[in-house]
PyMOL Python script that loads the backbone (N, CA, C, O; Angstrom):
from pymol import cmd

cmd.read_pdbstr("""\
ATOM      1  N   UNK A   1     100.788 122.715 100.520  1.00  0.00           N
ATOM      2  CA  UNK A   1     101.572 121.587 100.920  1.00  0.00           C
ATOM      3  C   UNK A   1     100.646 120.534 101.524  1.00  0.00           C
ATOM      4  O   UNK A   1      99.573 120.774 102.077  1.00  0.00           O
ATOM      5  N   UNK A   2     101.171 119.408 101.355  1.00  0.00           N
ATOM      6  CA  UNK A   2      99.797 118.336 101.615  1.00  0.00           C
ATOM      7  C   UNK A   2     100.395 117.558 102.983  1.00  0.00           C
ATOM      8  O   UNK A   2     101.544 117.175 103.203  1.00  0.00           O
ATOM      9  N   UNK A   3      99.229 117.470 103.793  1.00  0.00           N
ATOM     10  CA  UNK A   3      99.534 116.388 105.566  1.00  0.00           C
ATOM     11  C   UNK A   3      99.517 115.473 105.010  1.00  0.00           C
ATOM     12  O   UNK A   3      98.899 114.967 104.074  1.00  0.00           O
ATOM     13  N   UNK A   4     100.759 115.111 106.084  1.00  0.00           N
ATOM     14  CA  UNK A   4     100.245 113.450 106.382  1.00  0.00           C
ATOM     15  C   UNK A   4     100.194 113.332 107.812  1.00  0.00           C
ATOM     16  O   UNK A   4     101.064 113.807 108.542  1.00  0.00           O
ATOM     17  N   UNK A   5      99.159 112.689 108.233  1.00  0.00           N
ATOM     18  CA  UNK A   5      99.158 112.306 109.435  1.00  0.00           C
ATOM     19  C   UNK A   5      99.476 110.766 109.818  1.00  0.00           C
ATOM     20  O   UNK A   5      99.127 109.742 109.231  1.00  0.00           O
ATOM     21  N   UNK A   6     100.200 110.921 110.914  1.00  0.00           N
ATOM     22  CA  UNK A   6     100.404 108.947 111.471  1.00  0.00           C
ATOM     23  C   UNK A   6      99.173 109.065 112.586  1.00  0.00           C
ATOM     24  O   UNK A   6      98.991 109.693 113.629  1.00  0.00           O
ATOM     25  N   UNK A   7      98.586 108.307 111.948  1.00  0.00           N
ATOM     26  CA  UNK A   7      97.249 107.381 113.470  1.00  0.00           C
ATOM     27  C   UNK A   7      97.902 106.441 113.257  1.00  0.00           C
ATOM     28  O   UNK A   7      98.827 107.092 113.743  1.00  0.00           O
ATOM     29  N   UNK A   8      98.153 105.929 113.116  1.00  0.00           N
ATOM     30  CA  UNK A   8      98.369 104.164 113.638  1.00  0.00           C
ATOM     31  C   UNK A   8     100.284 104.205 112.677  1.00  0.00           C
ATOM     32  O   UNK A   8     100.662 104.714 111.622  1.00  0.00           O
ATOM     33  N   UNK A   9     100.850 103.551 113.546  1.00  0.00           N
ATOM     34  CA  UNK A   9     102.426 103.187 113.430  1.00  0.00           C
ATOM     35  C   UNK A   9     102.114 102.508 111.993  1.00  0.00           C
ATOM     36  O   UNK A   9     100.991 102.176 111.614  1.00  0.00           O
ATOM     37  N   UNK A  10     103.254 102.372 111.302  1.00  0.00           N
ATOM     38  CA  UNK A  10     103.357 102.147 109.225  1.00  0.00           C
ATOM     39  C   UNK A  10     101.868 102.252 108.578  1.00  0.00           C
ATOM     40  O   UNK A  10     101.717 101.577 107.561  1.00  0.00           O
ATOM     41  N   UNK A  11     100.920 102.889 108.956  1.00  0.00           N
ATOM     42  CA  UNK A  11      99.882 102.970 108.291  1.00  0.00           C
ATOM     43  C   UNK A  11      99.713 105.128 107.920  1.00  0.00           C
ATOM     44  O   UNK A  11      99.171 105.418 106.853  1.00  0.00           O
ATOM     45  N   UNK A  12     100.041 105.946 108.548  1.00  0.00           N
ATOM     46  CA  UNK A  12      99.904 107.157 108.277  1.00  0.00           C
ATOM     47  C   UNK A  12      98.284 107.133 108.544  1.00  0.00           C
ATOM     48  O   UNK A  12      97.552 106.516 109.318  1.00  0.00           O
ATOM     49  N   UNK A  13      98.015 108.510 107.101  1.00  0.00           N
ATOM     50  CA  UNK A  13      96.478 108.433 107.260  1.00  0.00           C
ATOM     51  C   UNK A  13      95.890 107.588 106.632  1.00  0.00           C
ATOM     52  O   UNK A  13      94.765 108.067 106.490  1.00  0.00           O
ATOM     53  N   UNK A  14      95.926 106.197 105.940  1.00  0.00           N
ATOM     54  CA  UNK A  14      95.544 105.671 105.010  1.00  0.00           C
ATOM     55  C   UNK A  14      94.502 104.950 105.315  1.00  0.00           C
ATOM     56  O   UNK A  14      93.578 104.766 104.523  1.00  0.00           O
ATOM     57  N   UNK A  15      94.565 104.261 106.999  1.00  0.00           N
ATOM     58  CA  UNK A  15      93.729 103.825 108.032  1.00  0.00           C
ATOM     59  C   UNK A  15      94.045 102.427 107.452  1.00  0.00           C
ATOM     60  O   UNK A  15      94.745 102.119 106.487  1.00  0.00           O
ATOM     61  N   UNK A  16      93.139 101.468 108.542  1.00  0.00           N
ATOM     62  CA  UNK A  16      93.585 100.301 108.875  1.00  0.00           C
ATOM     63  C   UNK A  16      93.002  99.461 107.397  1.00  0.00           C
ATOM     64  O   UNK A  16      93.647  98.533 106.909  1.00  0.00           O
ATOM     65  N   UNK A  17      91.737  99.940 106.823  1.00  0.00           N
ATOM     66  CA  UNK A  17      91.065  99.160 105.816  1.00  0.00           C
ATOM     67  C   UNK A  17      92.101  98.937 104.638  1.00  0.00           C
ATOM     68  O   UNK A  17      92.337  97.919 103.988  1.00  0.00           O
ATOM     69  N   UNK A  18      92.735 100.422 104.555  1.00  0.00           N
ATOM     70  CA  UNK A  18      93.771 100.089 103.154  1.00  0.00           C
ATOM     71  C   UNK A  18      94.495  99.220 103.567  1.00  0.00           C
ATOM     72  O   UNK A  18      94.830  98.347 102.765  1.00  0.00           O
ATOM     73  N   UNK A  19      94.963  99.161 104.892  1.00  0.00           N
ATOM     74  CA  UNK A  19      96.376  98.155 105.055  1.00  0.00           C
ATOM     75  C   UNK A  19      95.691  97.002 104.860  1.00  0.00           C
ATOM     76  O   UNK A  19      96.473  96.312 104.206  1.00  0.00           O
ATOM     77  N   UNK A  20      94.731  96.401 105.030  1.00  0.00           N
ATOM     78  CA  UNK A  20      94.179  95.340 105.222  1.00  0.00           C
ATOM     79  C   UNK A  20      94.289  95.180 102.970  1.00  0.00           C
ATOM     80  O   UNK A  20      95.076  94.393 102.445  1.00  0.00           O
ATOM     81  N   UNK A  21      93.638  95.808 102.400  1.00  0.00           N
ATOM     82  CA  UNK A  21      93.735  95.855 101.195  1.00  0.00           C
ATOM     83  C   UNK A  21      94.791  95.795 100.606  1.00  0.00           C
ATOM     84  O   UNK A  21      94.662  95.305  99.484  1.00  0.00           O
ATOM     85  N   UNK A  22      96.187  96.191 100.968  1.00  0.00           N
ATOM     86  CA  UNK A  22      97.446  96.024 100.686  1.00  0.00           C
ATOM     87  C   UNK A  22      97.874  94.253 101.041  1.00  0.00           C
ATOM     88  O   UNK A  22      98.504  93.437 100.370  1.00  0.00           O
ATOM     89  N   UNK A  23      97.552  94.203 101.696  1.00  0.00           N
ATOM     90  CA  UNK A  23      97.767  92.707 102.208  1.00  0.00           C
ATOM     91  C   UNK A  23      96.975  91.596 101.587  1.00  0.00           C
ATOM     92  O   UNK A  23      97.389  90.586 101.019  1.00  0.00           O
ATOM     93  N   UNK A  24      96.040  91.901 101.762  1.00  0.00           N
ATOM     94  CA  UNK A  24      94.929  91.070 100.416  1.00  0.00           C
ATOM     95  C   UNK A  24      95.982  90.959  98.884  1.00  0.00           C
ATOM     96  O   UNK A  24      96.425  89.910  98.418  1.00  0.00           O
ATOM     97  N   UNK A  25      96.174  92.241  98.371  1.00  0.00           N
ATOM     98  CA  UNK A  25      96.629  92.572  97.296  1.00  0.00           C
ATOM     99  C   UNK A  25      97.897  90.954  97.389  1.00  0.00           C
ATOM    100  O   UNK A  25      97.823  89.911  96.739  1.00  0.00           O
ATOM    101  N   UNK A  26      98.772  91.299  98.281  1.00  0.00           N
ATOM    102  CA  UNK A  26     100.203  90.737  98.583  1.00  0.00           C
ATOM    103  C   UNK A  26     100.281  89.454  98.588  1.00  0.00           C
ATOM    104  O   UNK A  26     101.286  88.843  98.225  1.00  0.00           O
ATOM    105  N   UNK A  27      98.881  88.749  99.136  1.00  0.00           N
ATOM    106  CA  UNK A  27      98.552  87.464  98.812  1.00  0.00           C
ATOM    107  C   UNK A  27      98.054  87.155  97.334  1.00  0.00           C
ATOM    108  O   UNK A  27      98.463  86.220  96.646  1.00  0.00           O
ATOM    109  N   UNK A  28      97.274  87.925  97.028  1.00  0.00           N
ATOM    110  CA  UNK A  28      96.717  87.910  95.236  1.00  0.00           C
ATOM    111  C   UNK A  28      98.051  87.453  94.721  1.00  0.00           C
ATOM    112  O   UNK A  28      98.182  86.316  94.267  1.00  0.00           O
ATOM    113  N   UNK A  29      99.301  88.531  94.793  1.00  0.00           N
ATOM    114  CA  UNK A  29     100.077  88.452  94.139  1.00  0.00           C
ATOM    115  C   UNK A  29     100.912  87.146  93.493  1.00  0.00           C
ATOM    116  O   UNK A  29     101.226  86.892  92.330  1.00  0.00           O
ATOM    117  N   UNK A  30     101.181  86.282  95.013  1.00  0.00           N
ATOM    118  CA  UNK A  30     101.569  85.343  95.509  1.00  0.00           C
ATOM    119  C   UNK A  30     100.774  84.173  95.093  1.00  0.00           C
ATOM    120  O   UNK A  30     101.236  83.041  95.235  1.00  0.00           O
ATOM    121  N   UNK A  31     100.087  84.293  94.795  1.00  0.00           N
ATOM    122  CA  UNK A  31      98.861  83.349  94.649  1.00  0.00           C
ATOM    123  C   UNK A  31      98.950  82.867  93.187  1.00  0.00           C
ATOM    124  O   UNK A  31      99.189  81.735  92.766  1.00  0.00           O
ATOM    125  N   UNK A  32      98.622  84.345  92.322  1.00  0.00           N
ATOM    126  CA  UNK A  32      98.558  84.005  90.837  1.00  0.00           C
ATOM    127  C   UNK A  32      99.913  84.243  90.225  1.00  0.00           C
ATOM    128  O   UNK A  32     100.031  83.890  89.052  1.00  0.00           O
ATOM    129  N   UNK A  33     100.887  84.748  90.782  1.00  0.00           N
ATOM    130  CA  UNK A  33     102.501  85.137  90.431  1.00  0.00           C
ATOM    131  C   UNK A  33     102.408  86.240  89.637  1.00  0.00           C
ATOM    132  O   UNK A  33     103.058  86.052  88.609  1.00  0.00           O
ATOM    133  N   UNK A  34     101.666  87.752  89.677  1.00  0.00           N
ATOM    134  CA  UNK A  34     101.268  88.484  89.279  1.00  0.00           C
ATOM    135  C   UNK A  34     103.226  89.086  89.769  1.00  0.00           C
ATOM    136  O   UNK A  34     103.782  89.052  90.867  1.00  0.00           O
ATOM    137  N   UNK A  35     103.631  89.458  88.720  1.00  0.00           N
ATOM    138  CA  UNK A  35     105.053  90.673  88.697  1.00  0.00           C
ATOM    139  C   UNK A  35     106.003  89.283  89.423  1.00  0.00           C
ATOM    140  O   UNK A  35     107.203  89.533  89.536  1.00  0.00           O
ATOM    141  N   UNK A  36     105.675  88.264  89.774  1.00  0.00           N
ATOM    142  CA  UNK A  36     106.568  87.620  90.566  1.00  0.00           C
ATOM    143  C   UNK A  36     106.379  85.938  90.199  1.00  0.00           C
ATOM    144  O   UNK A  36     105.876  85.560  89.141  1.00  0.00           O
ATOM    145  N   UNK A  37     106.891  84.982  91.302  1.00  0.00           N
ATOM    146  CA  UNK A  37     106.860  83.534  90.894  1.00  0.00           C
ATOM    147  C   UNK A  37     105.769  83.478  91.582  1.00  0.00           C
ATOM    148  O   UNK A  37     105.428  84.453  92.252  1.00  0.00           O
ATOM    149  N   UNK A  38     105.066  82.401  91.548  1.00  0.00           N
ATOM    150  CA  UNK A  38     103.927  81.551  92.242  1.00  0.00           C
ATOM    151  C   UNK A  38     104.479  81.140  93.243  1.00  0.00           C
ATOM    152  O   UNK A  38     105.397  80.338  93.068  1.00  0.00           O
ATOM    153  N   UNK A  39     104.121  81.538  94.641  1.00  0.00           N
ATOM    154  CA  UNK A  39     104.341  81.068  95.964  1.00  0.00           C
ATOM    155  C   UNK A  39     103.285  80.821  96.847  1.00  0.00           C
ATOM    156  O   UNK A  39     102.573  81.675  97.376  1.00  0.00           O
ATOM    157  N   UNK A  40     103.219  79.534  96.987  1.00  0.00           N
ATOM    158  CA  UNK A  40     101.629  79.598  97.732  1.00  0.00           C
ATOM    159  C   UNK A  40     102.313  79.937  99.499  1.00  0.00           C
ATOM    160  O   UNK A  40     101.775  80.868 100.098  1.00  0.00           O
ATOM    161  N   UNK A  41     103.089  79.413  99.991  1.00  0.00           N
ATOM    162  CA  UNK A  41     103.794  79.888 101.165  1.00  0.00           C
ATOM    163  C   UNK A  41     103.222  81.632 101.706  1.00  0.00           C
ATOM    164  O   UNK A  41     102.472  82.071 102.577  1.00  0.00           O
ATOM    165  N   UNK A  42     104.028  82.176 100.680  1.00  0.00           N
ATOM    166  CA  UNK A  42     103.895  83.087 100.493  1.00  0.00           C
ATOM    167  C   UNK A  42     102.399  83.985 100.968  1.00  0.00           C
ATOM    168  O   UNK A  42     102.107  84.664 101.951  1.00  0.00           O
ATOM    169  N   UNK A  43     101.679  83.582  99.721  1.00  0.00           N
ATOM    170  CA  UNK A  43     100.328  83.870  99.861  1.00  0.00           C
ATOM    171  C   UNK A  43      99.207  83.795 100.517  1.00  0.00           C
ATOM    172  O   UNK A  43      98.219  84.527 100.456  1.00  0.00           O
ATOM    173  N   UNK A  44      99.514  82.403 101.470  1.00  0.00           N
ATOM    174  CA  UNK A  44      98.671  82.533 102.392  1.00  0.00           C
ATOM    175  C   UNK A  44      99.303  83.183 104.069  1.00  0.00           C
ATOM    176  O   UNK A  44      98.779  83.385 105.164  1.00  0.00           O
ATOM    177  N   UNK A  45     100.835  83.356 103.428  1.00  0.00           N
ATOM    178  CA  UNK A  45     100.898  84.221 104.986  1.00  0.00           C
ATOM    179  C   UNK A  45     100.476  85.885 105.001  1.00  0.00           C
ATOM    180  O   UNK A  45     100.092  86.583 105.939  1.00  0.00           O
ATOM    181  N   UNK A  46     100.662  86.147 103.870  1.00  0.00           N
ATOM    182  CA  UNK A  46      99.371  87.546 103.614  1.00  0.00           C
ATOM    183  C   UNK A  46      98.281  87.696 103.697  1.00  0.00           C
ATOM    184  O   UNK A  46      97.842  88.766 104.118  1.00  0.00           O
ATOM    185  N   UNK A  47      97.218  86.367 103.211  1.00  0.00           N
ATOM    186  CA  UNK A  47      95.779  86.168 103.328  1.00  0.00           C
ATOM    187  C   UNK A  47      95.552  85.496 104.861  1.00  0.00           C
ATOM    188  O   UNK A  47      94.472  85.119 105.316  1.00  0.00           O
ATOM    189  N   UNK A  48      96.858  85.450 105.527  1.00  0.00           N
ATOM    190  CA  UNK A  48      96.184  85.190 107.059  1.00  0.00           C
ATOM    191  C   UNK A  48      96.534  86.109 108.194  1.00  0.00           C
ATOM    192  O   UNK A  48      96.146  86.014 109.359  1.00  0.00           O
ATOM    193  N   UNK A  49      97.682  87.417 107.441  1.00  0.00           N
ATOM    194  CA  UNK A  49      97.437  87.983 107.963  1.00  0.00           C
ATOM    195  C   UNK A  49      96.377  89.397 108.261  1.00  0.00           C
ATOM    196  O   UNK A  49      96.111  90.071 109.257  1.00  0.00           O
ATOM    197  N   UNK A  50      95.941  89.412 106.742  1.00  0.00           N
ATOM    198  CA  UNK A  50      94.754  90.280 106.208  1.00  0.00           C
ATOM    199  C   UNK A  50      93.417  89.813 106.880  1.00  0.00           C
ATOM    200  O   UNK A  50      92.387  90.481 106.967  1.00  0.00           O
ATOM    201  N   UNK A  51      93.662  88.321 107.418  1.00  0.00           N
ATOM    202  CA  UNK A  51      92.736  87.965 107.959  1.00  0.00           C
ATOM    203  C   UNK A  51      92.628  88.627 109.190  1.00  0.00           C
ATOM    204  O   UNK A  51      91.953  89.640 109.373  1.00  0.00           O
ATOM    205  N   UNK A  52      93.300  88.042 110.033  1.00  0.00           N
ATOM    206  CA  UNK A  52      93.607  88.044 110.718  1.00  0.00           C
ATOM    207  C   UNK A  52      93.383  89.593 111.267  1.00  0.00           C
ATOM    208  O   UNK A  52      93.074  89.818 112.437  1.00  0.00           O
ATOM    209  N   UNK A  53      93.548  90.472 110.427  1.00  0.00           N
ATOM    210  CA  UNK A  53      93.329  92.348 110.759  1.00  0.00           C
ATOM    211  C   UNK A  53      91.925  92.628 110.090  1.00  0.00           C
ATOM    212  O   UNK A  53      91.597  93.780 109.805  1.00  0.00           O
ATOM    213  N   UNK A  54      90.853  91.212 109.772  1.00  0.00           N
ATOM    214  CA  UNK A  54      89.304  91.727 109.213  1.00  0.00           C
ATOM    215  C   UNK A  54      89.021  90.873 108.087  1.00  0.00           C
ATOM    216  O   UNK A  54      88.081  90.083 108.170  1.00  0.00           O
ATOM    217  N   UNK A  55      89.661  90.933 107.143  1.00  0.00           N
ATOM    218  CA  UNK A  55      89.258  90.142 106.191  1.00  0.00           C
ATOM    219  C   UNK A  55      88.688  89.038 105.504  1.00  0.00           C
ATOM    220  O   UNK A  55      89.198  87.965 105.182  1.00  0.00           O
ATOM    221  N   UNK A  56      87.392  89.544 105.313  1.00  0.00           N
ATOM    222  CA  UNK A  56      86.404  88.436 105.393  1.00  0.00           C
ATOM    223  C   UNK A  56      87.166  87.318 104.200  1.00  0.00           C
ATOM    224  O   UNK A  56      87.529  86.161 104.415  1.00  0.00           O
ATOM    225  N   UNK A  57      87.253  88.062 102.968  1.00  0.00           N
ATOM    226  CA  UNK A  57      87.672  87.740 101.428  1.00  0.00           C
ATOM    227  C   UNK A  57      89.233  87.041 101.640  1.00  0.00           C
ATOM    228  O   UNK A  57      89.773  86.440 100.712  1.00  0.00           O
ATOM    229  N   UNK A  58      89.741  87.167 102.695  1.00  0.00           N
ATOM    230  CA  UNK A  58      91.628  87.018 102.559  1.00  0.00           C
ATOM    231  C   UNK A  58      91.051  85.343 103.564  1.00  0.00           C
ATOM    232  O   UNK A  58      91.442  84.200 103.330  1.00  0.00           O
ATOM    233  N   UNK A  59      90.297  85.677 104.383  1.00  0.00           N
ATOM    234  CA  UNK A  59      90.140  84.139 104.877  1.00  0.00           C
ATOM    235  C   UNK A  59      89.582  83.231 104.428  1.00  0.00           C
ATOM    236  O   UNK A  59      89.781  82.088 104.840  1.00  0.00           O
ATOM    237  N   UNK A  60      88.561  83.582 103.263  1.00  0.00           N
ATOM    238  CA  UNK A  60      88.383  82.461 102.186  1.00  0.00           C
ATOM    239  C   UNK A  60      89.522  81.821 101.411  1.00  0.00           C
ATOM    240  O   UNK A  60      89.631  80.665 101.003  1.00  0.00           O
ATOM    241  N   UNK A  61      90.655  83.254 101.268  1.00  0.00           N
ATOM    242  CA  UNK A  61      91.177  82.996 100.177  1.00  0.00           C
ATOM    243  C   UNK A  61      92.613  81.778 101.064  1.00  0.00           C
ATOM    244  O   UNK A  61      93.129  80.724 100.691  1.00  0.00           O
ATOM    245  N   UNK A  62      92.728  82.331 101.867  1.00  0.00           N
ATOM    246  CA  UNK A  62      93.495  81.305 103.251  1.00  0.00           C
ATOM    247  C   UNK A  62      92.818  80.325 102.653  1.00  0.00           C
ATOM    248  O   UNK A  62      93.107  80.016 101.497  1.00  0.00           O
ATOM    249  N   UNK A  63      91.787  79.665 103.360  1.00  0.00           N
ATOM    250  CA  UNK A  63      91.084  78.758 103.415  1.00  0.00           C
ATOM    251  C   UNK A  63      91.404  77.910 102.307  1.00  0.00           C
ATOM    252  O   UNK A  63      91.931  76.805 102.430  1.00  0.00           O
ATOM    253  N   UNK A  64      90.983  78.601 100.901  1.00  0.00           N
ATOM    254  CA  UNK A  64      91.722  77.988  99.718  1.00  0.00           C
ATOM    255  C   UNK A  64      92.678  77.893  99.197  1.00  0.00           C
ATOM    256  O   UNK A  64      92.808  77.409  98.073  1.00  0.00           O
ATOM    257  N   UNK A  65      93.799  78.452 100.079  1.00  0.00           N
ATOM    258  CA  UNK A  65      95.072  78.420  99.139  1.00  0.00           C
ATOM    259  C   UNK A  65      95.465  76.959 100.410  1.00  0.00           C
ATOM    260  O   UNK A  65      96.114  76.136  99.764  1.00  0.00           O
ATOM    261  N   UNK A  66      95.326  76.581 101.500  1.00  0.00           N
ATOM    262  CA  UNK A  66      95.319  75.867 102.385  1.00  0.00           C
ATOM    263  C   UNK A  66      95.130  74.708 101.768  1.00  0.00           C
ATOM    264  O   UNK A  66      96.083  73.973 102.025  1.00  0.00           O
ATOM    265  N   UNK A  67      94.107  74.030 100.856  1.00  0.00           N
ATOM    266  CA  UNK A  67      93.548  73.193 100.355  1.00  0.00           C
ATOM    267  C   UNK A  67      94.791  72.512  99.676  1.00  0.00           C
ATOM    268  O   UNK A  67      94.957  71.321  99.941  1.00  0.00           O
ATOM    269  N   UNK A  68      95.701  73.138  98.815  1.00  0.00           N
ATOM    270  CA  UNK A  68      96.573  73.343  97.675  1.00  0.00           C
ATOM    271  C   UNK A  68      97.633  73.003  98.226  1.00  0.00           C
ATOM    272  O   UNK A  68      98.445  72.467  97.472  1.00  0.00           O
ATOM    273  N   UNK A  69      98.058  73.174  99.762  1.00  0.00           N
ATOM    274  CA  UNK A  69      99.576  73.178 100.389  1.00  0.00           C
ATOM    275  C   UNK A  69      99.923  71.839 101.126  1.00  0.00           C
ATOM    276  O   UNK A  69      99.094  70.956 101.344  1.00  0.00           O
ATOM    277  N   UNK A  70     101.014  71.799 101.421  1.00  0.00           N
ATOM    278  CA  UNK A  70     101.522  70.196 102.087  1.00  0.00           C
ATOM    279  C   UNK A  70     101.148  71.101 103.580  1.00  0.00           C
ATOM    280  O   UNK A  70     100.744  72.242 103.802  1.00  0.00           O
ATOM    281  N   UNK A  71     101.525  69.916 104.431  1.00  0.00           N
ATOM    282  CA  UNK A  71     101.085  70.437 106.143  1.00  0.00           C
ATOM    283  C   UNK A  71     102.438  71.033 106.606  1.00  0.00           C
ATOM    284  O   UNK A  71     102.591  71.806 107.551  1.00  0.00           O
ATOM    285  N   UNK A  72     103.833  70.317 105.402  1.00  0.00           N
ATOM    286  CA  UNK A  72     105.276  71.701 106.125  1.00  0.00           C
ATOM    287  C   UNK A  72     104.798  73.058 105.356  1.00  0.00           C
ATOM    288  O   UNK A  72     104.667  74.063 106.054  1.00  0.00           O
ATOM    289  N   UNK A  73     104.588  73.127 104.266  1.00  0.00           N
ATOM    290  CA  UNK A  73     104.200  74.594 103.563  1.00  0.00           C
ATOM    291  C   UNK A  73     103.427  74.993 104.611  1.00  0.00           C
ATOM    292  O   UNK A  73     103.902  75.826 105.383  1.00  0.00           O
ATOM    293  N   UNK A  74     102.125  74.485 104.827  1.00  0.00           N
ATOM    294  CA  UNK A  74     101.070  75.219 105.935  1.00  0.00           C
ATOM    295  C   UNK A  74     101.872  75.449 107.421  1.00  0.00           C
ATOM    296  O   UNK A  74     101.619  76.304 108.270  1.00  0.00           O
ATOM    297  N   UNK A  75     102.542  74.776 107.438  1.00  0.00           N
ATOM    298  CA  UNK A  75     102.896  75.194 108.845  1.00  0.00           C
ATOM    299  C   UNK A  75     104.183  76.399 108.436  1.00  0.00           C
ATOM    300  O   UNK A  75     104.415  77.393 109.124  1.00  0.00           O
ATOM    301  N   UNK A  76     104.771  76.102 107.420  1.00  0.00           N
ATOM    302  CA  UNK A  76     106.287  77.492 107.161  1.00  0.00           C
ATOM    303  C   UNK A  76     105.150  78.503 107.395  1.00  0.00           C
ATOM    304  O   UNK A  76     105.093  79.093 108.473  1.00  0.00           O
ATOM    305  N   UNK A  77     103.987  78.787 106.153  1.00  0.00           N
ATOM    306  CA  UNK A  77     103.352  80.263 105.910  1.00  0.00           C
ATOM    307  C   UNK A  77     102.920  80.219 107.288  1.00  0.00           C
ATOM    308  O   UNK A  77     103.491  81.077 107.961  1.00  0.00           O
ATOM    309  N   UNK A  78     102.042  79.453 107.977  1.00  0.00           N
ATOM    310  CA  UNK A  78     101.781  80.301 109.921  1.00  0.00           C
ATOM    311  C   UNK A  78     102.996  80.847 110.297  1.00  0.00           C
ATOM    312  O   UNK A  78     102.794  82.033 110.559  1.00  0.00           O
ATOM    313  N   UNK A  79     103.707  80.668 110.390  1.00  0.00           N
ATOM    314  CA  UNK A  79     105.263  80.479 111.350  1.00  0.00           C
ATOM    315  C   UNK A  79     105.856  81.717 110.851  1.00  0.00           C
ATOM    316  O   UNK A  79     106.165  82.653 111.588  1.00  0.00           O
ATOM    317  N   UNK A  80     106.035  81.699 109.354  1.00  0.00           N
ATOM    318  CA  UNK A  80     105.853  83.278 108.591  1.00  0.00           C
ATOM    319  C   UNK A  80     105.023  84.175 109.529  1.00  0.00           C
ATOM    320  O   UNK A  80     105.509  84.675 110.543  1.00  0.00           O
ATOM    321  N   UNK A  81     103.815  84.343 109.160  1.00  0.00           N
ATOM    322  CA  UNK A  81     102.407  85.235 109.216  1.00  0.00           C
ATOM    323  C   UNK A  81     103.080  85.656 110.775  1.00  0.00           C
ATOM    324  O   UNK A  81     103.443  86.790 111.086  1.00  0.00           O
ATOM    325  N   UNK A  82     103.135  84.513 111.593  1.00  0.00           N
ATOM    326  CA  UNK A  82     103.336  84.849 113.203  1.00  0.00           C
ATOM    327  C   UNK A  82     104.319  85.670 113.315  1.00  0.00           C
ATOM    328  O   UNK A  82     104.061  86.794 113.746  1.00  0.00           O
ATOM    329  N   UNK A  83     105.550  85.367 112.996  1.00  0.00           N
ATOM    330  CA  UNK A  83     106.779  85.923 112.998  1.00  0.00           C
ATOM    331  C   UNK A  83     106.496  87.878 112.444  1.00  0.00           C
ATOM    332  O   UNK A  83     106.652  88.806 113.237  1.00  0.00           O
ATOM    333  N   UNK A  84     106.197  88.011 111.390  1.00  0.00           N
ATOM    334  CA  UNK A  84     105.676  88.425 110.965  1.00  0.00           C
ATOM    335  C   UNK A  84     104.815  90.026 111.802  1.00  0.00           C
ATOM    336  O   UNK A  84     105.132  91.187 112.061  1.00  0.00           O
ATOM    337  N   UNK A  85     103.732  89.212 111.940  1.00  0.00           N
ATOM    338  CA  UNK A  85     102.451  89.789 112.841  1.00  0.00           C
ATOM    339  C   UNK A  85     103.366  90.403 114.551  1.00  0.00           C
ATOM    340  O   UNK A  85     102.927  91.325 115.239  1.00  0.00           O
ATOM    341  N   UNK A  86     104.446  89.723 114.826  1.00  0.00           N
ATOM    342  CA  UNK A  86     105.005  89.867 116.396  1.00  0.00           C
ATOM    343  C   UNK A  86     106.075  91.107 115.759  1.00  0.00           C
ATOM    344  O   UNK A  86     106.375  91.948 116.607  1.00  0.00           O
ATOM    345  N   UNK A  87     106.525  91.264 114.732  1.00  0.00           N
ATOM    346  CA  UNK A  87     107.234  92.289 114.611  1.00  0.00           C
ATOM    347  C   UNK A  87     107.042  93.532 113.970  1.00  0.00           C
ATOM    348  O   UNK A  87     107.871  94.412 113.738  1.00  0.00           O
ATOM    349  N   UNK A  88     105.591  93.474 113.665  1.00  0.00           N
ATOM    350  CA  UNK A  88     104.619  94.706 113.129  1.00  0.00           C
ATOM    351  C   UNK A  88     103.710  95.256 114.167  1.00  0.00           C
ATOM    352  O   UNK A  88     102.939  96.175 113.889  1.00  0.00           O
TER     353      UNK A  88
END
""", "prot")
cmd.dss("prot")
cmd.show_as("cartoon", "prot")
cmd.util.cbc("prot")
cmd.orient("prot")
């Protein structure tokens, strides 16, 4: 029968790097509309919060999806990410 262990609350044993990789992923998604629509909103509130937990690659990708957005989009995806980040 196979463990699972919880270290860290919604992560189990998978540790913090995968979550960070799941989140990367979540912005990718969002980004290129991979299984879904194109949401840049979206995508950079994943790539800031991936940042935000390490991610060197998710804050470039912030950085550039930032370039692309109006200043209400940029401010919805923070306001997201925050909201977000306070209830995880």
């Amino acid at each position: 029968m196979a463990r699972f262990h919880m270290h860290e609350p919604d992560t189990g044993s998978i540790g913090a790097g995968a979550q960070v990789d799941v989140l990367l992923q979540l912005g990718l998604m969002y980004a290129t509309g991979r299984d879904c629509e194109v949401d840049l909103v979206a995508a950079h509130k994943w790539f800031n919060i991936a940042a935000i937990k390490g991610s060197e690659r998710a804050a470039e990708m912030r950085a550039e999806m930032a370039l692309a957005m109006s200043k209400a989009e940029l401010a919805r995806a923070l306001r997201e990410a925050r909201e977000w980040m306070t209830m995880h």
